[in-house]
Phi, psi and omega in degrees: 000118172285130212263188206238005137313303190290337173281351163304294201284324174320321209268309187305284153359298204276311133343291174286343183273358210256352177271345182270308158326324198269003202243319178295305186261009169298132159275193187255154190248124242295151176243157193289114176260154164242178159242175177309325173294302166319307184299332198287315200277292136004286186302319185285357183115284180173211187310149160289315164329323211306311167294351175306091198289138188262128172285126186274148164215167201251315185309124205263313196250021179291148185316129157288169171173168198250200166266005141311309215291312205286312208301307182317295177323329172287315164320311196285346205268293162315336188293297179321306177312320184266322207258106332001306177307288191290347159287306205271346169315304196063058150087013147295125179294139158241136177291131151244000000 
């Protein structure tokens, strides 16, 4: 017959051994490396980027880029776009 100390002390128990393990096997915490690259990168300030003006988009997974980058893409895109469109036409009128 288990007296209802020992279920007590059991419940209690079971908490404190799983804080002395994680206290036991704990590590230590890792110290930072850098390389020469990193420092370098570091040094200089950050990103190259920084200065750059960026095209904002509401779309999460549209492509970053900048607003050089959009503008060209947008040219090539109007250029493109009508001599495509009418080859898949094959001389069919599209109704508006």
């Amino acid at each position: 017959m288990i007296s209802r100390d020992f279920k007590r002390f059991r419940l209690a128990a079971l908490p404190a051994l799983a804080i002395v393990f994680q206290l036991a096997f704990a590590e230590a915490p890792a110290h930072k490396h850098t390389d020469a690259a990193e420092q370098e990168y570091q040094a200089k300030g950050g990103s190259p980027m920084a200065d750059v003006a960026m095209r904002q988009d509401i779309n999460p997974l549209a492509p970053k880029m900048t607003e050089a980058e959009f503008e060209k893409s947008k040219r090539i895109f109007l250029n493109a776009a009508p001599a495509v469109m009418a080859s898949c036409a094959k001389g069919q009128r599209v109704s508006r």
